[in-house]
Residue frames relative to the residue before (quaternion, step in Angstrom):
aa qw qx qy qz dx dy dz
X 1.0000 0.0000 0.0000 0.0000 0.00 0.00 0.00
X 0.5985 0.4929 -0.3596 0.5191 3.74 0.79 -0.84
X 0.7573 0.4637 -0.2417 0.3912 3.49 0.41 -0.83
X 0.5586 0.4923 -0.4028 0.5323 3.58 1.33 -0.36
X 0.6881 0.5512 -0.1783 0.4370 3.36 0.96 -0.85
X 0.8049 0.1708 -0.3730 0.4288 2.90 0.87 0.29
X 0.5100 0.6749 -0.3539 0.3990 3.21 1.31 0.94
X 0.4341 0.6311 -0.2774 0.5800 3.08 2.38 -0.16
X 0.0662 -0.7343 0.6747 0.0352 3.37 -0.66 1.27
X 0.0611 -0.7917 0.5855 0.1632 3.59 -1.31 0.70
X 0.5827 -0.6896 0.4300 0.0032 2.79 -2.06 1.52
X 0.0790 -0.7537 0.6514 0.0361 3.66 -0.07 0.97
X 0.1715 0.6956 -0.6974 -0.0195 3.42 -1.73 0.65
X 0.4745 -0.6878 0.5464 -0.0581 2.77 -1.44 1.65
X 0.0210 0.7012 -0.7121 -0.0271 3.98 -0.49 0.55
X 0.4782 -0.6868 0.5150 0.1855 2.71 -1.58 1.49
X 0.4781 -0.5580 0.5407 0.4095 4.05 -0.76 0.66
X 0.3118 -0.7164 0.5963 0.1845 3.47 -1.37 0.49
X 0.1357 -0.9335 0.2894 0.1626 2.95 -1.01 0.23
X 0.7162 -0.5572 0.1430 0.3951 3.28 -1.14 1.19
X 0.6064 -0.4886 0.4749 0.4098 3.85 -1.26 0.74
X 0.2810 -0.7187 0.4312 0.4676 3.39 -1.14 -0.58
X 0.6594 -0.5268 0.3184 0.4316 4.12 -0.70 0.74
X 0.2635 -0.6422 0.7020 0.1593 3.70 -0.89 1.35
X 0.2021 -0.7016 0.6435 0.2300 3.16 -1.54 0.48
X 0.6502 -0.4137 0.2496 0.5864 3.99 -0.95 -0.29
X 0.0604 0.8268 -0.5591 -0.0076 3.92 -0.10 0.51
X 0.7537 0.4381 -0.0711 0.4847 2.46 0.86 -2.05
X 0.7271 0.4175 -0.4122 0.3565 3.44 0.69 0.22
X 0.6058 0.3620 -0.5539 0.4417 3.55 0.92 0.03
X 0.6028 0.5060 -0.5161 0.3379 3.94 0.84 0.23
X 0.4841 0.6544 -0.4035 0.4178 3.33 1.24 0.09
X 0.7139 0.3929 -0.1753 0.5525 3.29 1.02 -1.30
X 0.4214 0.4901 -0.4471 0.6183 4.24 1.12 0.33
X 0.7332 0.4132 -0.2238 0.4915 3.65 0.09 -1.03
X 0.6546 0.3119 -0.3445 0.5963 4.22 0.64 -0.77
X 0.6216 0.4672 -0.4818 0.4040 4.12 0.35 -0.64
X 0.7168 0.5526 -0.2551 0.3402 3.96 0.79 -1.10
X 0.5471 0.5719 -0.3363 0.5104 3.00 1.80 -1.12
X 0.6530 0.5712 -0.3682 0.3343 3.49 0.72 -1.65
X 0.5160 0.6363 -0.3778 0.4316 3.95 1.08 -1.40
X 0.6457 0.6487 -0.2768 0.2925 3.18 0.25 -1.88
X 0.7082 0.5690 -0.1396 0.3940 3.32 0.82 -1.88
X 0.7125 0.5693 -0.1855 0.3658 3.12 1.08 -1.61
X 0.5850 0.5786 -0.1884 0.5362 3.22 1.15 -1.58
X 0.6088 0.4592 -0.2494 0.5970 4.13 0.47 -0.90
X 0.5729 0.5512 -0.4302 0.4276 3.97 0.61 -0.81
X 0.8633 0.3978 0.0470 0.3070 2.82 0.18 -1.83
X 0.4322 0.2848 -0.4334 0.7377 3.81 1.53 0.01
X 0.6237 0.2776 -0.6499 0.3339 4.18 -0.58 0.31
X 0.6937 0.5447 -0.3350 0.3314 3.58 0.74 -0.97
X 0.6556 0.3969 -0.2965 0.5698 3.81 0.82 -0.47
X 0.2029 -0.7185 0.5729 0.3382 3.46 -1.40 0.14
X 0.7347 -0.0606 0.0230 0.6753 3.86 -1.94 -0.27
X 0.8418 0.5015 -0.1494 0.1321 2.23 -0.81 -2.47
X 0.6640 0.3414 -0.3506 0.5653 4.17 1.04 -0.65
X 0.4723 0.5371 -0.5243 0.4622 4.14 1.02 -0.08
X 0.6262 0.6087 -0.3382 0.3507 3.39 0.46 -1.12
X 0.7007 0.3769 -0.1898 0.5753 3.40 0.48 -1.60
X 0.5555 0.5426 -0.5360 0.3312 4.16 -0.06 -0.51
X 0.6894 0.6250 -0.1395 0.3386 2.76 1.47 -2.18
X 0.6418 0.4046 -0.3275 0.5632 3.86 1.18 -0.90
X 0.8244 0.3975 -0.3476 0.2040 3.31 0.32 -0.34
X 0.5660 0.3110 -0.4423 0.6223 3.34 1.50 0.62
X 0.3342 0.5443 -0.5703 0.5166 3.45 0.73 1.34
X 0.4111 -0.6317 0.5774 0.3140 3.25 0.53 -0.59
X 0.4322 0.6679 -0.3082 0.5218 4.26 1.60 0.65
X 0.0209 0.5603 -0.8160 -0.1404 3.54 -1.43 0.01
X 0.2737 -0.6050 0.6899 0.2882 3.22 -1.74 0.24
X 0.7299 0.4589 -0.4479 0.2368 3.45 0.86 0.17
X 0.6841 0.5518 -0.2331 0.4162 3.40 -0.92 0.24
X 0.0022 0.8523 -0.4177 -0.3147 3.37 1.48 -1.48
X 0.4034 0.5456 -0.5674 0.4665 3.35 0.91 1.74
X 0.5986 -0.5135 0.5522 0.2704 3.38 -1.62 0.89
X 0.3965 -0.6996 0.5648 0.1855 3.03 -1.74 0.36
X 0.4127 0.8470 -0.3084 0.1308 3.25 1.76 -0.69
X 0.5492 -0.4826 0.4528 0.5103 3.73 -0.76 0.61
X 0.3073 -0.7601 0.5442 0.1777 3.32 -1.97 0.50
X 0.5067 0.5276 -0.4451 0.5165 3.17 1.71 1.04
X 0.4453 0.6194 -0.5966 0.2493 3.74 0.80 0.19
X 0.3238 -0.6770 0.6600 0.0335 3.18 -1.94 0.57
X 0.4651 -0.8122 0.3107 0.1657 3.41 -1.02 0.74
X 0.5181 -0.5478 0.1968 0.6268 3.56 0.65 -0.54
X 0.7387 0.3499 -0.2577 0.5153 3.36 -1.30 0.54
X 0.6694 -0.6801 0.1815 0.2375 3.54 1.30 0.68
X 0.4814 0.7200 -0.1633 0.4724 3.19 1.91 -0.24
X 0.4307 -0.8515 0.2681 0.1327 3.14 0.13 1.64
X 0.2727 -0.7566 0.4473 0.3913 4.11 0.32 1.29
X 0.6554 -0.4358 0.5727 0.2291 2.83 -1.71 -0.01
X 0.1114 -0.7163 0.5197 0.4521 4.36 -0.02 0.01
X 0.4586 -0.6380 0.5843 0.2031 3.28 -1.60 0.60
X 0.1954 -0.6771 0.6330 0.3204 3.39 -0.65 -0.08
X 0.4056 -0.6581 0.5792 0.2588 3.93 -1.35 0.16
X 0.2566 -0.8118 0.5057 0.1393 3.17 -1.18 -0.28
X 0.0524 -0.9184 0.3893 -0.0464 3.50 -0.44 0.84
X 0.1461 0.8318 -0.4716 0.2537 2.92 1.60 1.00
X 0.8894 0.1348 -0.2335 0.3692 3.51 0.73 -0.16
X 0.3294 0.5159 -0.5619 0.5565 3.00 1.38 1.61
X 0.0182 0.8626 -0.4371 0.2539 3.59 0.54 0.68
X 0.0661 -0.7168 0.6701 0.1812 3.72 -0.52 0.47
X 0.3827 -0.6707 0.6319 0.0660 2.87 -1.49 1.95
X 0.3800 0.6921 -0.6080 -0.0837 3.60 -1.00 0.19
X 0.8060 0.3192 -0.2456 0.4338 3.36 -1.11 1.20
X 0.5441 0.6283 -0.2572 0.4931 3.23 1.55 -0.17
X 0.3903 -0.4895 0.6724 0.3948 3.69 -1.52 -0.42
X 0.7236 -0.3449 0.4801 0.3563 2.65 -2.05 0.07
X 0.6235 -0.5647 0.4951 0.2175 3.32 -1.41 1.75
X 0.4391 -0.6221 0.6049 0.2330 3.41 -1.70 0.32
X 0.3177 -0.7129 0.5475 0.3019 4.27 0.22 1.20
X 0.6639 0.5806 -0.3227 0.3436 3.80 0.35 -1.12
X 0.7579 0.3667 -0.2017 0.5004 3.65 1.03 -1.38
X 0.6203 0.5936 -0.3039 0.4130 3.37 1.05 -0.29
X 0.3435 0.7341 -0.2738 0.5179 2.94 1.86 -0.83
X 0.8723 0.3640 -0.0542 0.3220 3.15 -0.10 -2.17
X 0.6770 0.4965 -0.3008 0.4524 3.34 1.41 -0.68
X 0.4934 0.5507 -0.4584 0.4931 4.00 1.67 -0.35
X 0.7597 0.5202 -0.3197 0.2235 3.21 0.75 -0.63
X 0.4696 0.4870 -0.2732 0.6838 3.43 1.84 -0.39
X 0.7231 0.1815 -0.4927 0.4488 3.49 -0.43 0.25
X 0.5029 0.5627 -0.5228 0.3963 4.02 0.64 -0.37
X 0.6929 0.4132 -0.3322 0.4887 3.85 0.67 -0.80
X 0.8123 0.3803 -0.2810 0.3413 3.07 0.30 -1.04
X 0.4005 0.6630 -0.2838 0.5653 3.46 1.73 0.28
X 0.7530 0.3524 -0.1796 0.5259 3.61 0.88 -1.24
X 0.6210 0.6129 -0.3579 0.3326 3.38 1.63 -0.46
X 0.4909 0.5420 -0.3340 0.5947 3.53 1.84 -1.11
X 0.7004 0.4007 -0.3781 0.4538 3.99 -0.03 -0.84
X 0.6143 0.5213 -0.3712 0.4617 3.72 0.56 -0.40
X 0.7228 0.4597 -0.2108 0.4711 3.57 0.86 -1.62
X 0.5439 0.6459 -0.3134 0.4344 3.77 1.22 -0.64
X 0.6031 0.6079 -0.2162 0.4690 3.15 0.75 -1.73
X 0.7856 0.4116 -0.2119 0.4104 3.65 0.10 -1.41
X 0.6292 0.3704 -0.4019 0.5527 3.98 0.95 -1.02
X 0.5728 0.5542 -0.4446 0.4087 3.90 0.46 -0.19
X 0.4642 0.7104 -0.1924 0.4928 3.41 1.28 -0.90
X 0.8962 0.2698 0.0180 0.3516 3.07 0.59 -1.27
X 0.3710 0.7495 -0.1716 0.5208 2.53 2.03 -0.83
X 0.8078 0.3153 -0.2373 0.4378 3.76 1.02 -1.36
X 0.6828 0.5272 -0.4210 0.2805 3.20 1.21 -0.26
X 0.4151 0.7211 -0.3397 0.4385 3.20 1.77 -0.61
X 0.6737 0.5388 -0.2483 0.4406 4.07 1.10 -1.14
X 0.7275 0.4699 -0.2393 0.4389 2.99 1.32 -1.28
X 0.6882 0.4130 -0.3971 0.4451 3.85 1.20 -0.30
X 0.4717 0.6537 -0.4108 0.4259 3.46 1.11 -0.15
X 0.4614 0.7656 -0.0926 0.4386 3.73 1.48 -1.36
X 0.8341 0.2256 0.0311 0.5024 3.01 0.21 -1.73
X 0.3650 0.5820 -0.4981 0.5291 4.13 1.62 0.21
X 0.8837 0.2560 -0.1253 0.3712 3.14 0.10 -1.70
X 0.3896 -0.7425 0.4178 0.3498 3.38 1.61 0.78
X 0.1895 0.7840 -0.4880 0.3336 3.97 0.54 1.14
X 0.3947 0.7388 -0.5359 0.1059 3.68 1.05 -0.39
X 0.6526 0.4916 -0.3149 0.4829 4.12 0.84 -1.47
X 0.8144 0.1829 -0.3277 0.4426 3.91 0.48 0.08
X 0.7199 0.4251 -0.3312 0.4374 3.41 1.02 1.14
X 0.0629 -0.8068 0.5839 -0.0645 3.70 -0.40 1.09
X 0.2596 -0.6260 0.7354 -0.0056 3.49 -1.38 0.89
X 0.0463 0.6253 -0.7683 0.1287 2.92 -2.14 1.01
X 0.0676 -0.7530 0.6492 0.0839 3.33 -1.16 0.84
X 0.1127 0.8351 -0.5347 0.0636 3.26 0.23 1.31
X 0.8676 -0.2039 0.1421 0.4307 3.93 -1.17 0.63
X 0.8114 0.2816 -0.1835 0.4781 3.64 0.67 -1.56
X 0.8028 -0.1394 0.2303 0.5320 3.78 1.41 0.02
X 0.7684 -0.4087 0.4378 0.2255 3.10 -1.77 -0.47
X 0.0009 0.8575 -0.4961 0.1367 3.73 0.26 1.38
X 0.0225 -0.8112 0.5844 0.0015 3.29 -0.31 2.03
X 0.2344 -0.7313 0.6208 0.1577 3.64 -0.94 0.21
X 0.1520 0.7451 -0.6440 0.0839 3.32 -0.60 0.09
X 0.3374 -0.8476 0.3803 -0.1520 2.82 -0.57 2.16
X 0.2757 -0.5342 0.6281 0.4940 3.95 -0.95 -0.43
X 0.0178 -0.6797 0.6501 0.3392 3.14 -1.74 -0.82
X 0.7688 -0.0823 0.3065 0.5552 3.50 -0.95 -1.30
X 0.8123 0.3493 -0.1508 0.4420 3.52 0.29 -1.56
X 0.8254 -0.0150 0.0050 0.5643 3.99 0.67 -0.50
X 0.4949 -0.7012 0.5113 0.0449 2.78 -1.50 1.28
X 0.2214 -0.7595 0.5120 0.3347 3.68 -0.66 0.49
X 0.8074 -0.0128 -0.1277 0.5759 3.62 0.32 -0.36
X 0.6291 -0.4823 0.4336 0.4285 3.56 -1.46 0.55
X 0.5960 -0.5855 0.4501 0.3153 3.97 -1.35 1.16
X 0.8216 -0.0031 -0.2645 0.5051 3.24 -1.47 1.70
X 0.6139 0.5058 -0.3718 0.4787 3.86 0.72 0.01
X 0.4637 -0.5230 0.6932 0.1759 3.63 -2.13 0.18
X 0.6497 0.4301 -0.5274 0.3387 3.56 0.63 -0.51
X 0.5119 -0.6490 0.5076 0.2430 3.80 -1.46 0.89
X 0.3872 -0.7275 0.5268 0.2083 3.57 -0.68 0.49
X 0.7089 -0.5383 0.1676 0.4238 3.78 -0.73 0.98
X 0.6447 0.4926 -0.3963 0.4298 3.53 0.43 -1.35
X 0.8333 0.2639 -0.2829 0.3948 3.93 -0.07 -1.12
X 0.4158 0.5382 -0.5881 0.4377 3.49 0.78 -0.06
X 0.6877 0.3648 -0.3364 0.5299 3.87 0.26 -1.06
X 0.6518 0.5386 -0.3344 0.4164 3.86 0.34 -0.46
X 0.5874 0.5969 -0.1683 0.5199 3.61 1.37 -0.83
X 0.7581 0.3861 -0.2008 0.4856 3.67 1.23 -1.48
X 0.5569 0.5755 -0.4022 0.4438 3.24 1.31 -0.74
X 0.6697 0.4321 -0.4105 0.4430 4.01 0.85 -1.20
X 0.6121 0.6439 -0.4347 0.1476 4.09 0.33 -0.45
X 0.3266 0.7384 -0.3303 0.4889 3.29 1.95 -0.79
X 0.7602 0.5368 -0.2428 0.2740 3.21 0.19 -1.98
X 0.9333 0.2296 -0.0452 0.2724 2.79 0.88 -1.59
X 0.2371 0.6345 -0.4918 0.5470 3.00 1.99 1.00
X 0.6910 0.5230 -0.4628 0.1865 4.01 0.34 -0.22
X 0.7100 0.4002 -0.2500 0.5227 3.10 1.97 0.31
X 0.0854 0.9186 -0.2511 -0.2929 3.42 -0.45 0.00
X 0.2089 -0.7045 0.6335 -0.2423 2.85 -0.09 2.37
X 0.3961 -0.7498 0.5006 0.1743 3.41 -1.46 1.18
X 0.4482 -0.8065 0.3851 0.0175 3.35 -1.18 1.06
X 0.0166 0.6661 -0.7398 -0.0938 4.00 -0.24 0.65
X 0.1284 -0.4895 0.8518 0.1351 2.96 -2.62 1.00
X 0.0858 -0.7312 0.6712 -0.0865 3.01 -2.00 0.84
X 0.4757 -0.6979 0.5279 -0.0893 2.51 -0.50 1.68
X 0.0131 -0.6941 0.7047 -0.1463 4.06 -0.62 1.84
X 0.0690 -0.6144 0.7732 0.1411 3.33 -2.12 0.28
X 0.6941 -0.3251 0.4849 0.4211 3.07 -2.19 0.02
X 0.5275 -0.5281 0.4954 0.4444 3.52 -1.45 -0.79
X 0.3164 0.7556 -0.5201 0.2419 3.82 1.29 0.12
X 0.1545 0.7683 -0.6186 -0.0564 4.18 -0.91 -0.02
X 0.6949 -0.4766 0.4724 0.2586 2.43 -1.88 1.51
X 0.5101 -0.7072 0.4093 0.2685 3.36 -1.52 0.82
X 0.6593 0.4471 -0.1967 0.5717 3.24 1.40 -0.39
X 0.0607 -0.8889 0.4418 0.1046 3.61 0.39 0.71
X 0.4874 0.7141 -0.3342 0.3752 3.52 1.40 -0.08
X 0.7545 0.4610 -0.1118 0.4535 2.79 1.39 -1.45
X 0.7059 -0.0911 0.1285 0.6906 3.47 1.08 -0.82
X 0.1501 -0.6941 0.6979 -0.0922 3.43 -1.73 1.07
X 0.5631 -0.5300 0.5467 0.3214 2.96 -1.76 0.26
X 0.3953 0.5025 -0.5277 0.5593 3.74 1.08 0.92
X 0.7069 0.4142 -0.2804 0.5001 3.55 0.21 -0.73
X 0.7428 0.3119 -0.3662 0.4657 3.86 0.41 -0.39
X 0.8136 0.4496 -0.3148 0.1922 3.37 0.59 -0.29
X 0.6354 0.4550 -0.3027 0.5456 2.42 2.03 0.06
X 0.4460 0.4155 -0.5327 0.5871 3.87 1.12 0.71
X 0.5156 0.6551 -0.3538 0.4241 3.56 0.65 0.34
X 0.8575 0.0726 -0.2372 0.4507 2.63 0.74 -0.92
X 0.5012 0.6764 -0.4196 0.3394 3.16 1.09 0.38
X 0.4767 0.4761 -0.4405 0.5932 3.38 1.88 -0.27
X 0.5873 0.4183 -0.5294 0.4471 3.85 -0.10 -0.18
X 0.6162 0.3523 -0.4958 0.5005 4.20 0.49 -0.52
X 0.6035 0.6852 -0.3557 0.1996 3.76 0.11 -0.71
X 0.6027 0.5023 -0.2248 0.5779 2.82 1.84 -1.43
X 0.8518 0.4073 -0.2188 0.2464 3.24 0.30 -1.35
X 0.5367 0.6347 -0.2279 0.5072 3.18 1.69 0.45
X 0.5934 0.2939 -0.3247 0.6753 3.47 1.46 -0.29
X 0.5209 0.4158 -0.5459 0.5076 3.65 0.72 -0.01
X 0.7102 -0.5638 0.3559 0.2262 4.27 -0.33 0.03
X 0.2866 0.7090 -0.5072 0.3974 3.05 2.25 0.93
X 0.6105 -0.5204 0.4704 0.3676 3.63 -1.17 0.88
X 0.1882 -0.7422 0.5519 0.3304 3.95 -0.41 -0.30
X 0.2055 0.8243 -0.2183 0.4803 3.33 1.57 0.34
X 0.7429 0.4414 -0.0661 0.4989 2.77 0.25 -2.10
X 0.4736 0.7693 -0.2734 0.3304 3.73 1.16 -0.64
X 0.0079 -0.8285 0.5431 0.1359 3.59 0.63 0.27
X 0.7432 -0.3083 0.2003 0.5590 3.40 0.97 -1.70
X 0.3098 -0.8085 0.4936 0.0814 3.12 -1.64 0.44
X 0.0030 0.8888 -0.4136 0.1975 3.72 -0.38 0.96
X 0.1876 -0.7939 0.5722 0.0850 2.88 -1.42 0.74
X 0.2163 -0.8063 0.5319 0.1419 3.49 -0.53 1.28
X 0.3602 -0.6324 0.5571 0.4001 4.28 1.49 0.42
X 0.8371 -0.2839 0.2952 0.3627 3.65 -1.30 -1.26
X 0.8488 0.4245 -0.2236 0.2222 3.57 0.72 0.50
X 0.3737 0.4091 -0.6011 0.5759 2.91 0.52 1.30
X 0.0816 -0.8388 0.5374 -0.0310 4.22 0.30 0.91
X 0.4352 -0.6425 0.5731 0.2633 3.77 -0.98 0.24
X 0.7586 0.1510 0.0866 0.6279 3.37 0.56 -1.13
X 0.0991 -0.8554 0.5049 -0.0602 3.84 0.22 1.45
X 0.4636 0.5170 -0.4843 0.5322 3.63 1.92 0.05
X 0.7055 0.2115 -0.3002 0.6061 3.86 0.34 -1.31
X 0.0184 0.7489 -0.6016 -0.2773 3.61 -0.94 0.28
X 0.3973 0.5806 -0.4729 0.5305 3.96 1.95 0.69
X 0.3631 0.7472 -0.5143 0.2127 3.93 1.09 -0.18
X 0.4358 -0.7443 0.4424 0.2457 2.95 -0.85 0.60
X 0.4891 0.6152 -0.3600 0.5027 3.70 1.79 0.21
X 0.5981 0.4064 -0.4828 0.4940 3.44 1.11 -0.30
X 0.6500 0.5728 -0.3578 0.3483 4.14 0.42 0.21
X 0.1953 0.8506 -0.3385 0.3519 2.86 1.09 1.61
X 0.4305 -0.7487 0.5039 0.0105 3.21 -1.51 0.59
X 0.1763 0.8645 -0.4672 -0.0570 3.94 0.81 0.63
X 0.1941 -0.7611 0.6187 0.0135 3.26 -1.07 0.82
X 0.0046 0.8658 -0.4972 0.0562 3.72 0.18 1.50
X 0.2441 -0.8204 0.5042 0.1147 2.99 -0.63 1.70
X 0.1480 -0.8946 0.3405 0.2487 3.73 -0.11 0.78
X 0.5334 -0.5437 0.5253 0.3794 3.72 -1.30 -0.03
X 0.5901 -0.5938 0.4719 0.2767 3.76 -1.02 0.44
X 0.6384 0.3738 -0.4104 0.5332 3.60 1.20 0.03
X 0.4987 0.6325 -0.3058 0.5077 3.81 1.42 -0.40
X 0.8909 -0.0092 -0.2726 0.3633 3.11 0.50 -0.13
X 0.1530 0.7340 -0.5440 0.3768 2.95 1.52 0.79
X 0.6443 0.5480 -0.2508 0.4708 3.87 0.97 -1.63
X 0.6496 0.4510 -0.3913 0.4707 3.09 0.23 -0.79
X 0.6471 0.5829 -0.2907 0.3961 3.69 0.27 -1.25
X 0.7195 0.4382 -0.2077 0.4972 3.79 1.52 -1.08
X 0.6869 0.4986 -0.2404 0.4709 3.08 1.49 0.12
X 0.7484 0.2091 -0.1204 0.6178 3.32 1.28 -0.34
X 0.4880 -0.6739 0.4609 0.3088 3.60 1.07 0.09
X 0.0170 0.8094 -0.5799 -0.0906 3.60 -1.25 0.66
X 0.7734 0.0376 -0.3794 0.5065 2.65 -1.30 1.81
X 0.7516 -0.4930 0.1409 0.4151 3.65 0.70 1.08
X 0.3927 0.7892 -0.3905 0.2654 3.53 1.68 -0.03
X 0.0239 0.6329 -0.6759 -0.3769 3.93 -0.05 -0.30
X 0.6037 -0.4392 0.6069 0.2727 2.93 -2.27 0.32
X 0.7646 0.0519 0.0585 0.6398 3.90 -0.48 -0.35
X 0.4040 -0.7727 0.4747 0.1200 3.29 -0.97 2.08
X 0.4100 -0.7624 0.2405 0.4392 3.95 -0.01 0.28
X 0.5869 -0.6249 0.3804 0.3469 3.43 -0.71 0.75
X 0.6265 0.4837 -0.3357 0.5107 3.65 1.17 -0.32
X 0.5353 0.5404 -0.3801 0.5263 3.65 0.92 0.02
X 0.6152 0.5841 -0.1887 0.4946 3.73 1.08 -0.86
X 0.7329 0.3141 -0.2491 0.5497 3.07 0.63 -0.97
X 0.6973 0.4134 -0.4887 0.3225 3.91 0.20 -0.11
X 0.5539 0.6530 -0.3930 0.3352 3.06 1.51 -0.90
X 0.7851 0.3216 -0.1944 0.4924 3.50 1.05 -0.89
X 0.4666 0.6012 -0.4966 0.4175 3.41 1.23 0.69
X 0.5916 0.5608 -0.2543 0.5205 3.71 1.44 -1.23
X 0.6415 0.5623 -0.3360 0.3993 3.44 1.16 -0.57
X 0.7865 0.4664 -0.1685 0.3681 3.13 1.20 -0.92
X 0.6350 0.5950 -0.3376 0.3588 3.16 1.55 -0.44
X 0.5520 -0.6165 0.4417 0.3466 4.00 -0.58 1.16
């Protein structure tokens, strides 16, 4: 027995402990939900170029360009400046060879070429020729002005969109009679004398119609909205039986008290004003791309498109 016993060898085994992963947290799922939102985009974006055609890609495309293809007139604001503070000129664009083809061949790149280039001039030639009667236009105001010895209740500006008359009160003469629209002699005559003037061009015209900061006690009933705009519509009245086109009229408005001259006195008598904005042909060209003319919109909406081709699609 001793001898078996020591011929018996014992066997220990040890297993090593494994160890534990470490603990994901929710990463991977908000990259999941980045990755399904991008996919979802993806989809959308593909939706919507099948559902429009070229020709409405095109136009989406000019118009977050800051372009229209119609008309071949920029949209560009008419307060940019250029460098070095010098106020640009608007351009108009051109889109003579964004054209809808239909029924035609394929366009000629070279003549199209040649034809952007004639209407640019002859474009810069009308914005050139515009500029100058506007030019003139103020000095003509300013000798008219100085007859009726008017200089302290009249102020000029030739700013980017045109010709910016004011016509002002002061100390010595009222333009219209307090809280009323009706014009008082001297500027009525001062009003008929400008309509001549500005029939020698025909550039389109906004009146606007300013007050002091005084208000009516009853604002329900009447406001400095209401006077400044019968205001200015008495300034068109005159300047129409004087031999202003009514045409020429573009628009008329009343801005009540806020857009002031003199925002310390707002009882100044400079904030009691008349503006008479003579415009440039690219000015209201903008304006025209913003509100459409003759009920047209510029760039058809993209939500109209899509139902049209939703109604199409439904069985």
């Amino acid at each position: 027995m001793r001898s078996r016993n020591k011929e018996h060898t014992t066997i220990i085994k040890r297993s090593a402990r494994k160890g534990h992963e470490a603990f994901h947290g929710g990463a991977w799922k908000v990259a999941f939900a980045d990755f399904t939102l991008a996919m979802m985009a993806l989809f959308m974006v593909l939706w919507i170029m099948g559902a429009v055609t070229e020709e409405e890609r095109k136009e989406i495309v000019s118009t977050l360009n800051g372009e229209s293809i119609f008309e071949g007139h920029s949209i560009t604001p008419v307060t940019r400046k250029e460098a070095g503070g010098k106020m640009a000129v608007l351009t108009t664009g051109d889109a003579l060879s964004k054209k809808k083809v239909t029924g035609q061949g394929p366009t000629d790149p070279l003549k199209d070429m040649t034809q952007q280039v004639k209407h640019s001039q002859s474009l810069e030639d009308v914005n050139k020729r515009s500029q100058r009667e506007i030019e003139d236009l103020a000095r003509i105001i300013m000798k008219i002005t100085s007859a009726y010895d008017a200089q302290s209740n009249l102020k000029l500006e030739i700013v980017p969109q045109g010709l910016r008359i004011l016509i002002t009160d002061d100390q010595k003469r009222e333009m219209f009679q307090r809280s009323s629209a009706i014009l008082t002699p001297f500027f009525k005559r001062l009003l008929g004398e400008f309509a001549p003037a500005l029939s020698t061009i025909d550039n389109k015209i906004i009146i606007t119609g300013h007050t002091d900061g005084t208000h009516f006690r009853d604002q329900e009933l009447y406001n400095n909205w209401n006077l400044s705009g019968e205001r200015a519509m008495q300034a068109r009245t005159v300047l129409t039986r004087n031999g202003l086109d009514p045409n020429q009229i573009l628009q008329v408005s009343g801005m009540a008290d806020q857009m002031l001259l003199d925002p310390q006195n707002p009882l100044s008598s400079a904030n009691r004003r008349i503006e008479i904005m003579v415009l440039t042909h690219s000015a209201s060209e903008s304006l025209y791309q913003f509100f459409g003319q003759h009920g047209e919109k510029v760039l058809k909406p993209l939500v109209d498109n899509l139902s049209k081709v939703e109604t199409h699609n439904i069985p």
